[in-house]
C-alpha positions as CSV (number, residue, x, y, z in Angstrom):
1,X,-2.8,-0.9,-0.7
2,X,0.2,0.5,-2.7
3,X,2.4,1.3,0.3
4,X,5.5,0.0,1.3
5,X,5.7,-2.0,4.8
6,X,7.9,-4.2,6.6
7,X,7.5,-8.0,6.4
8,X,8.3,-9.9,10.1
9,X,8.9,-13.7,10.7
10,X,6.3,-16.4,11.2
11,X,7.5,-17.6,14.7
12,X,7.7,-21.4,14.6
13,X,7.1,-22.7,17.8
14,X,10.0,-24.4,20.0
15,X,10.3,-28.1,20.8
16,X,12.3,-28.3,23.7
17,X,11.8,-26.3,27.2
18,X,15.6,-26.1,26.8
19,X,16.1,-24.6,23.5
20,X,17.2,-21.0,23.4
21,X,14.7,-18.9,20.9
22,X,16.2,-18.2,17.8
23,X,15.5,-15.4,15.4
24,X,12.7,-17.7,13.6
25,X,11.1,-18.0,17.4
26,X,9.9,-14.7,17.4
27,X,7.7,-12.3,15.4
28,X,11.1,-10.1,14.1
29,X,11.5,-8.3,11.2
30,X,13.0,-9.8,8.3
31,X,16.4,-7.8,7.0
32,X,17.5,-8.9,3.2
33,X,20.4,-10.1,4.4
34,X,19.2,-12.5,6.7
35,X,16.3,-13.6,3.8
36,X,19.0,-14.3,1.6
37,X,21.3,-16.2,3.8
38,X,18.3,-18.3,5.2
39,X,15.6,-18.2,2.5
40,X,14.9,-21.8,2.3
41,X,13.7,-21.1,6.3
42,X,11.7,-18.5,5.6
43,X,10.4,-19.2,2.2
44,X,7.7,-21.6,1.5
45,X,3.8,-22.6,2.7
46,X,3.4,-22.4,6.4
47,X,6.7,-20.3,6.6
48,X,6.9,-16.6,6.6
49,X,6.7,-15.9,2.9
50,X,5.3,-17.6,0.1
51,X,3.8,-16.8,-3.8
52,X,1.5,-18.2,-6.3
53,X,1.5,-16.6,-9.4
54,X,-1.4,-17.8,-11.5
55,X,-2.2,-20.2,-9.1
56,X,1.4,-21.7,-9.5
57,X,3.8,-22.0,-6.5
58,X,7.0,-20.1,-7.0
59,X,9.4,-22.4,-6.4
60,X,12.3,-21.4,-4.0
61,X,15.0,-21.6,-6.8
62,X,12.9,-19.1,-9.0
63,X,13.4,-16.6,-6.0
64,X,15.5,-14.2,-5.0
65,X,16.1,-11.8,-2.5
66,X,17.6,-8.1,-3.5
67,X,17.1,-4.3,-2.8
68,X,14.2,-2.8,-4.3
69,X,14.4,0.6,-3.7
70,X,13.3,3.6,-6.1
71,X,15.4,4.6,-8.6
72,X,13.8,7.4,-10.1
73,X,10.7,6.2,-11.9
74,X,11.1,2.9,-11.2
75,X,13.1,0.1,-9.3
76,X,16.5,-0.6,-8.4
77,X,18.1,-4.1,-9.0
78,X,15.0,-5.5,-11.1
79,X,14.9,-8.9,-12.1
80,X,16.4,-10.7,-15.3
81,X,15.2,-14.4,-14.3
82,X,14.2,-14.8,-11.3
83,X,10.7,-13.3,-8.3
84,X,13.0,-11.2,-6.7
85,X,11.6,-9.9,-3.1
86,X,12.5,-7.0,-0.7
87,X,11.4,-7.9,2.8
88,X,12.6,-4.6,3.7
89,X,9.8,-2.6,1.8
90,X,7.8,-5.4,1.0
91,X,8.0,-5.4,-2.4
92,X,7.8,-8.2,-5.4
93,X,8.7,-7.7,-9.0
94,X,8.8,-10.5,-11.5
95,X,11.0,-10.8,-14.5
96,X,10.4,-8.5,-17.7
97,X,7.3,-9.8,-20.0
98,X,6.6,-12.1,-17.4
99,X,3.9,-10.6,-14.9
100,X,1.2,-12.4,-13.3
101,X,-2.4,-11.9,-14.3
102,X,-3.2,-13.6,-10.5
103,X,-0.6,-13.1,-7.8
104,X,-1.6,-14.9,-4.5
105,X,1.2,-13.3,-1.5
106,X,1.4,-15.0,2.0
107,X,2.9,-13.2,4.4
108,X,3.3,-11.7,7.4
109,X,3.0,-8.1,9.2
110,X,4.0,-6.4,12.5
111,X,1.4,-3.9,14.9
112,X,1.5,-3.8,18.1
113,X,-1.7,-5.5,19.5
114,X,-4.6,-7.1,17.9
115,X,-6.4,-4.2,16.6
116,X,-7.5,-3.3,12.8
117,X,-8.4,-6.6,11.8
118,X,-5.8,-9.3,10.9
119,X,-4.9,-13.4,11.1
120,X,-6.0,-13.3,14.3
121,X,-8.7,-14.9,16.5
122,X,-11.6,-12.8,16.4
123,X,-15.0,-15.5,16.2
124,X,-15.7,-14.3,20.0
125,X,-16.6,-11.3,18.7
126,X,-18.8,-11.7,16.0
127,X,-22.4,-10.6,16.7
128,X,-25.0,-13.3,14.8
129,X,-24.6,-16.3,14.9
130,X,-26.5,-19.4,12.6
131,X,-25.9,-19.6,8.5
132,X,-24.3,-17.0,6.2
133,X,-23.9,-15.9,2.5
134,X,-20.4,-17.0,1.8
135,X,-18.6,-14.5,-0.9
136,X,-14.9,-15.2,-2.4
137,X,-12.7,-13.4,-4.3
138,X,-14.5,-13.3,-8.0
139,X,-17.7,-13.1,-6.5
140,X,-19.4,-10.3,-6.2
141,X,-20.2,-8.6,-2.5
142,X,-22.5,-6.5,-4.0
143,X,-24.8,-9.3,-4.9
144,X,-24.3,-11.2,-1.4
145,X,-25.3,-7.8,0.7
146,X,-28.8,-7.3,-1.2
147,X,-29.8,-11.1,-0.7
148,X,-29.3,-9.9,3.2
149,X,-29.9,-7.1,4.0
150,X,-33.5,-7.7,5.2
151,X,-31.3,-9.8,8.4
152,X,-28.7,-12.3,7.9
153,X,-25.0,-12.6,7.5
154,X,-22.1,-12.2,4.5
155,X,-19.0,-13.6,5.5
156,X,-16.0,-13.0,3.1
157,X,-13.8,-16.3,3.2
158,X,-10.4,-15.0,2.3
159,X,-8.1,-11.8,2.7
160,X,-8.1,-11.2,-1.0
161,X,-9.2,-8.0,-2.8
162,X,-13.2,-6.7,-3.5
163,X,-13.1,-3.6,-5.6
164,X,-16.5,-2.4,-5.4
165,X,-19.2,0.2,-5.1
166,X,-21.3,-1.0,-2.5
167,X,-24.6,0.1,-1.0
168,X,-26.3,-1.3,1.7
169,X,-30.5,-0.9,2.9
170,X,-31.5,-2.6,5.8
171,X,-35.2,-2.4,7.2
172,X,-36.7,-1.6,10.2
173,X,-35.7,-4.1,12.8
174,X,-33.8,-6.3,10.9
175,X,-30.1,-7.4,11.8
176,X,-27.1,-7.9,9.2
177,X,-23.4,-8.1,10.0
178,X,-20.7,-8.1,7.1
179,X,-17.6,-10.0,8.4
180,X,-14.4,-11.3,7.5
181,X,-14.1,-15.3,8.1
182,X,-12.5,-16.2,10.9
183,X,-8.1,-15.2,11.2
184,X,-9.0,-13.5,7.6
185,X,-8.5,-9.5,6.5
186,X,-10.2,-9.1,3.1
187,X,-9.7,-5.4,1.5
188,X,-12.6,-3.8,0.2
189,X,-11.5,-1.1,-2.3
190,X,-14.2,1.2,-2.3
191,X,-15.4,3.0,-6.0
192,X,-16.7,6.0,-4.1
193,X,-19.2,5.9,-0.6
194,X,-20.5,3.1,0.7
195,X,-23.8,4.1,1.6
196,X,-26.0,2.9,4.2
197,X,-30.0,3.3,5.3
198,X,-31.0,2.0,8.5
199,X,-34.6,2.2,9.5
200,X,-35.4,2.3,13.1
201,X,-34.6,-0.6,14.8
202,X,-32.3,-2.0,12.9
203,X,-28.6,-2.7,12.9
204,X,-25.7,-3.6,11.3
205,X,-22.3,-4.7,12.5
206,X,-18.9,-5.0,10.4
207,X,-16.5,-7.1,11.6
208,X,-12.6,-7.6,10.2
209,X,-12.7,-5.8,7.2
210,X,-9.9,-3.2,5.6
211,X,-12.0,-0.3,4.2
212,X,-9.7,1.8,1.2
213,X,-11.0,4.3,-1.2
214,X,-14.1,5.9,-0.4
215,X,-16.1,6.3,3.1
216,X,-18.3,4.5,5.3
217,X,-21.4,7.0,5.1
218,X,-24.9,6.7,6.9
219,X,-27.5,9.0,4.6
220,X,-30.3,10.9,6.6
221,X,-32.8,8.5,5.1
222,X,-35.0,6.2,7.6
223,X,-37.9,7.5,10.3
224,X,-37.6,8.7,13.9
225,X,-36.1,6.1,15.7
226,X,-32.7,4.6,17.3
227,X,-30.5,2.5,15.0
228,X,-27.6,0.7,15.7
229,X,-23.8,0.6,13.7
230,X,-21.0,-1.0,15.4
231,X,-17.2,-1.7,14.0
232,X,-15.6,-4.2,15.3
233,X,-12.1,-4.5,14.4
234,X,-11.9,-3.0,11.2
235,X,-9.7,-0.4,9.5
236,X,-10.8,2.2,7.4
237,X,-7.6,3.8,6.0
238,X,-7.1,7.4,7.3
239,X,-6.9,9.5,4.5
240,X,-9.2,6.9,2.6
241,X,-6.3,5.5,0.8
242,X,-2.3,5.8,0.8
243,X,-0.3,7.2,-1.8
244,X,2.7,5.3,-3.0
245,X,5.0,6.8,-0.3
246,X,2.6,5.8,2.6
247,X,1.1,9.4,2.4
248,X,-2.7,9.8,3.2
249,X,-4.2,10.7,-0.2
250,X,-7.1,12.9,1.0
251,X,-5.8,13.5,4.7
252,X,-9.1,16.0,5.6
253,X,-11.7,12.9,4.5
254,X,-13.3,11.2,7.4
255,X,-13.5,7.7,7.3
256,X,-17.2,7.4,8.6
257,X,-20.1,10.1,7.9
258,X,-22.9,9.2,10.1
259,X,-25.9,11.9,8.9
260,X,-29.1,9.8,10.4
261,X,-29.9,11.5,13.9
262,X,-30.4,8.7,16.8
263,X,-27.9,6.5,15.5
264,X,-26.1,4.7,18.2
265,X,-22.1,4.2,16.8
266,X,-19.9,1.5,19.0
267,X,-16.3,1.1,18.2
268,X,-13.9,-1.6,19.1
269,X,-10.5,-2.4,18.1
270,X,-10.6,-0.7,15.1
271,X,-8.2,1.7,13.3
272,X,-9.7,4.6,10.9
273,X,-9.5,7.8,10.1
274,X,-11.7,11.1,11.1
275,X,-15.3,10.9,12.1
276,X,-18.3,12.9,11.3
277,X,-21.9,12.4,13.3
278,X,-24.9,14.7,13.4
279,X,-25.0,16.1,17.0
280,X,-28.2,13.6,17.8
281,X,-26.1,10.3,17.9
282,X,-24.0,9.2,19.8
283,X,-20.5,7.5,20.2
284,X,-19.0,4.9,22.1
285,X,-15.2,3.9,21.1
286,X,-12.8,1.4,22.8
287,X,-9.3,0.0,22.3
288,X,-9.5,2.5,18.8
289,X,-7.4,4.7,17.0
290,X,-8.9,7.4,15.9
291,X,-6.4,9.2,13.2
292,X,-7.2,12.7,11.4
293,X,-3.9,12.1,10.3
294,X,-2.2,15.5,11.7
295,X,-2.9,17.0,15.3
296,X,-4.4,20.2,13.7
297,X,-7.1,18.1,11.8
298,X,-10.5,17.2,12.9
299,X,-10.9,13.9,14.5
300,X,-14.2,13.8,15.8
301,X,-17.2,16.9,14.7
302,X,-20.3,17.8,12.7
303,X,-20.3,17.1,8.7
304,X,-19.2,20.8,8.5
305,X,-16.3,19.5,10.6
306,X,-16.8,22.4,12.9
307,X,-20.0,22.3,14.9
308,X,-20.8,19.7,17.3
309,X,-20.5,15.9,16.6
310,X,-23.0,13.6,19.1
311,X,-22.5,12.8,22.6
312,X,-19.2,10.7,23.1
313,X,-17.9,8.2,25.3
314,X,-13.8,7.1,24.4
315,X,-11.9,4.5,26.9
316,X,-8.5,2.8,26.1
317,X,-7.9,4.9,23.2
318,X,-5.9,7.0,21.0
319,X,-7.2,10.3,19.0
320,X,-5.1,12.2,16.8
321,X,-7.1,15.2,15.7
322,X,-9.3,18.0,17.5
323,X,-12.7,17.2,18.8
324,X,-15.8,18.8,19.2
325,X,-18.8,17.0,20.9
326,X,-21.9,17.9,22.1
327,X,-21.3,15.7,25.4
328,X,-18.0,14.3,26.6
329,X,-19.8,11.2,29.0
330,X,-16.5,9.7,29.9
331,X,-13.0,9.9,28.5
332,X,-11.0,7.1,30.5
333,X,-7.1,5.9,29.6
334,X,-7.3,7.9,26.6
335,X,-4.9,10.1,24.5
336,X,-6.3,13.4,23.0
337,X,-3.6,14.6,20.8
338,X,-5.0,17.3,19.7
339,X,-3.7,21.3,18.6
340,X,-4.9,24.6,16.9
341,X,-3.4,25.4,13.9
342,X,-2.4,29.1,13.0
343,X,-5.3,30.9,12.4
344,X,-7.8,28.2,13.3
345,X,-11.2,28.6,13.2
346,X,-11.5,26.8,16.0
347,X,-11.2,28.1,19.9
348,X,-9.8,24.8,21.5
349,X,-8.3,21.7,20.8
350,X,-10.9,19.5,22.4
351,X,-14.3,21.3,22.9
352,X,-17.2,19.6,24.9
353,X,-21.2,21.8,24.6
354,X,-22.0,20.8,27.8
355,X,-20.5,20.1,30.6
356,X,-22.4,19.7,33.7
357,X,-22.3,16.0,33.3
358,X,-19.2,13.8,32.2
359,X,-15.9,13.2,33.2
360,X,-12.1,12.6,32.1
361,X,-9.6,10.4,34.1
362,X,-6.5,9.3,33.3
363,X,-6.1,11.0,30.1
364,X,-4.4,13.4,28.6
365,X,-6.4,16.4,27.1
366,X,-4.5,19.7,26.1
367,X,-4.3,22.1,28.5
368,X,-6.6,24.6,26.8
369,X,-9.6,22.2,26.1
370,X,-12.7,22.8,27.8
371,X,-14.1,19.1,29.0
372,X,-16.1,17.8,31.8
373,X,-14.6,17.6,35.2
374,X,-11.0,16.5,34.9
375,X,-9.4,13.9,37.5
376,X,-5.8,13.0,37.2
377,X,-5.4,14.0,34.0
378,X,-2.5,15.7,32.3
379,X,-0.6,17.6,31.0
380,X,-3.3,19.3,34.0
381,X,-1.7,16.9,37.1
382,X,2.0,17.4,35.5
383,X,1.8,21.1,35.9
384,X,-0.1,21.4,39.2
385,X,2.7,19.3,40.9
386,X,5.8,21.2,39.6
387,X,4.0,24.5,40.9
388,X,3.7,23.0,44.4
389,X,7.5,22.1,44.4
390,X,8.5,25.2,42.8
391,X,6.1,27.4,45.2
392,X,8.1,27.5,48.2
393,X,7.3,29.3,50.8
394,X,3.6,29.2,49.4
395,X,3.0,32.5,47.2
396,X,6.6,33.1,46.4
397,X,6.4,32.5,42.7
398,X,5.7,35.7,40.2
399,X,3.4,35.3,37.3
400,X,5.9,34.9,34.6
401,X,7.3,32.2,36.7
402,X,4.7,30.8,36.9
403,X,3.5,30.9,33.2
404,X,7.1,29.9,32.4
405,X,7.0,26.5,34.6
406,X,3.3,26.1,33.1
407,X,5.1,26.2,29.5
408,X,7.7,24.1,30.3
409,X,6.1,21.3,31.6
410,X,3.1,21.2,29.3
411,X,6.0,21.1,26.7
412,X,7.9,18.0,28.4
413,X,4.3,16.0,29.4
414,X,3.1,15.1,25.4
415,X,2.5,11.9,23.6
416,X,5.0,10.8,21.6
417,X,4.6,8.1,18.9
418,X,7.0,5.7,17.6
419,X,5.5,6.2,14.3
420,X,2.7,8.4,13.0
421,X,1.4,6.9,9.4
422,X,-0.9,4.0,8.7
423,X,1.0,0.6,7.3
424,X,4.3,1.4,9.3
425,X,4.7,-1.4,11.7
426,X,4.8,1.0,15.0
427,X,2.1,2.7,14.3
428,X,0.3,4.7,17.0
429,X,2.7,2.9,19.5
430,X,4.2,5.1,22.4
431,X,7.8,6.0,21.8
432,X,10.6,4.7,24.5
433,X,11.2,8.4,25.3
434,X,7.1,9.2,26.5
435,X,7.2,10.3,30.0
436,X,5.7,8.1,32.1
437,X,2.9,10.6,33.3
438,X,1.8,9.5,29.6
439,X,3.3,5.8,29.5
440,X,2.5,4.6,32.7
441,X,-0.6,7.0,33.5
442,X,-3.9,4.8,33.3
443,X,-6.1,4.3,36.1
444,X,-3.9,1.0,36.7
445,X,-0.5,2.2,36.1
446,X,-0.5,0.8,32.4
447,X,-0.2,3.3,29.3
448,X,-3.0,6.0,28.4
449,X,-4.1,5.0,24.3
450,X,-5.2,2.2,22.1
451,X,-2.3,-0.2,23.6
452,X,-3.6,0.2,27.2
453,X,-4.2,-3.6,26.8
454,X,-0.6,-4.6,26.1
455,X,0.1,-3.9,29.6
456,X,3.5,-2.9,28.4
457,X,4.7,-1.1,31.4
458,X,4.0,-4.2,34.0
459,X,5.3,-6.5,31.4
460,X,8.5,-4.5,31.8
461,X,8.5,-4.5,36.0
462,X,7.8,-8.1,35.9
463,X,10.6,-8.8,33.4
464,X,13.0,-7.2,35.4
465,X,12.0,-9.0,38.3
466,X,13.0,-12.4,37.2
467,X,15.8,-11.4,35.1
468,X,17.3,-10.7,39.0
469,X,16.5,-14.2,40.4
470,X,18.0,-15.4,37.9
471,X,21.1,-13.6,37.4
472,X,24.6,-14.8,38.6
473,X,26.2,-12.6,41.3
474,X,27.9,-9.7,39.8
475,X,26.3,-10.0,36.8
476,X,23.6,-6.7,35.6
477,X,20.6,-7.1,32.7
478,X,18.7,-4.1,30.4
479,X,16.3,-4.1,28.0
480,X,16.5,-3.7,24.7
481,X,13.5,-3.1,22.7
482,X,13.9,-4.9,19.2
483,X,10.6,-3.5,17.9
């Protein structure tokens, strides 16, 4: 990707039911101080870092560890001799005249749940089952998706890189699903859009992949007739790709263009940038993150990116970005960070057409949205209780008052994020200072957004619970939160 990011531990597993974790227990981050002290721990296969540079191990004497930082046009401390490494901004350089035509990097990464694709389990999810096309890096995936797309599988076998212009046809009632192997993240660098045809009937599922460089785009082509695209935990970089700073490179690009009417879209545990779908489809998103990359931006719409995108259904999930759908069918657990922009063409953060049927619960949509029915939502519940409190005896508050206690509470109930970009560690997680309305305000007391499933907040209770059996008399615990 190009983008800095921080490189965590590989915990290795304790021994003993008595041994006290150590910082190589747990899934840390990795400080250069700490690499350099300890390298021969955290260097080498099956440890937290290791390198083949044309398809030779780099020993751990021919390593170093250093600061990496820019300096100007290029990097501080570089090499004379040695692979230096910066665990800090995850960056390699190799000596001068020395650079590898094949660099093979193991390593690993920090997020805060299962989401996006990754090393981890995922075969429960994968929709076909039987024999597959197996594609490497050096092998073309071009070549592997038009040998199935009348109904089969491609599986890529590694995380490596597939820079490629891809296109994709799949006939009427035929099945095909692109996936990542098992515990694997391959990163297909798109040459432009990967386009798709589906004819009625048909369907296609991707599975595991990292999408950079162009979009995932569904052309008008095909007859009358439902069609079926699901993404199951991939990411398809907001902003298509990052600059060198972490930076979205086009920031106003949506990730996926669906233009076929009667497409049916499913998302789950994905990451990816905005969304555009004809208002005859529909939507259905889960455990997602949905980033437009600023507030102000459109997250979900029409092509146009201002007239109605399908009907849509969002539980246990995170969106960044105004929406306009044709029908809002359920919005559960779900974080609508949406706002206007000066001068925006747009009349409201989050727009539903119609609204006789649908619902949002336990989610927070900006106050001046127009959605379905609304039930415990905020910053709508947040707001409603401080005016009972304040309205005492009943009908004693003025207008301004009450537009000022409106204003102020709508300003303290907002998400805040940890971090806001795509690669840092933290992304999309719920900062330590979110009120709880927000952080503990799902339909079962866990947080609204993509990391409803961490169950954070009763992880927290629970702690806190034994941490007092436990504790000697006259002796108090806290929490720290190390990432």
């Amino acid at each position: 990707m190009g983008n800095n990011f921080q490189l965590f531990t590989r915990p290795q597993s304790e021994t003993d039911i008595t041994h006290i974790a150590e910082p190589l227990n747990v899934p840390e981050p990795i400080s250069r101080r700490v690499l350099d002290r300890y390298l021969d721990r955290y260097y080498g296969p099956q440890l937290s870092l290791f390198i083949e540079a044309d398809n030779v191990t780099t020993t751990l004497g021919n390593v170093q560890v250093c600061n990496l930082s820019d300096d100007g046009v290029t990097w501080a401390h570089l090499p004379v001799s040695k692979v230096s490494i910066d665990p800090v901004l995850g960056r390699i350089a190799f000596p001068p005249g020395t650079p590898p035509v094949n660099l093979r990097v193991t390593c690993q990464y920090g997020f805060s749940m299962p989401t996006g694709g990754g090393s981890y389990e995922r075969s429960k999810t994968f929709a076909l089952g039987g024999g597959f096309d197996a594609v490497t890096q050096g092998q073309s995936l071009q070549t592997a998706l038009t040998a199935a797309q009348a109904g089969g599988i491609v599986e890529i076998g590694d995380s490596g890189r597939y820079p490629e212009t891809l296109t994709l046809t799949i006939p009427a009632a035929a099945k095909v699903e692109v996936r990542a192997a098992n515990e694997h993240r391959p990163t297909v660098v798109l040459g432009g859009d990967w386009t798709i045809s589906l004819a009625p009937g048909s369907e296609l599922t991707l599975n595991g992949l990292l999408i950079t460089g162009g979009r995932v785009r569904v052309t008008a082509a095909g007859g009358v007739g439902a069609r079926i695209l699901r993404l199951r935990h991939c990411t398809l970089v907001p902003g298509l790709a990052l600059t060198r700073e972490g930076e979205p490179l086009s920031p106003a690009e949506s990730s996926l263009v669906v233009e076929r009417a009667g497409t049916q879209v499913e998302i789950d545990h994905c990451l990816l940038g905005g969304v555009a779908l004809v208002d005859s489809t529909e939507l259905s998103m889960t455990n997602t993150l949905l980033d437009a990359t600023a507030p102000t931006r459109v997250a979900f719409a029409a092509p146009d990116g201002l007239a109605a995108g399908g009907a849509l259904t969002v539980v246990n999930s995170t969106v960044i970005g105004k929406v306009h759908t044709v029908r809002l069918d359920l919005a559960s657990n779900t974080i609508f960070a949406a706002a206007l922009a000066a001068g925006d063409a747009w009349t409201h953060p989050v727009l539903s057409d119609q609204n006789q049927q649908g619902c949002c619960r336990f989610s927070f949509v900006p106050l001046n949205s127009i959605v379905p029915r609304r039930y415990r939502c905020q910053p709508a519940l947040a707001v409603d209780a401080a005016l009972l409190e304040a309205d005492q005896p009943k009908g004693s508050l003025t207008d301004p008052e009450i537009l000022a206690l409106t204003l102020s509470t709508q300003a303290r109930v907002r998400p805040a994020f940890t971090a806001r970009r795509y690669g840092q560690a933290a992304y999309g997680q719920l900062a330590g200072h979110c009120p709880e309305e927000i952080s503990r305000g799902a339909d079962d007391e866990s947080e609204m957004g993509v990391f409803h499933d961490v169950f954070a907040p009763q992880r927290e209770d629970n702690l806190k619970i034994r941490l007092q059996e436990y504790l000697r008399f006259g002796l108090e615990a806290g929490l720290f939160h190390a990432t």
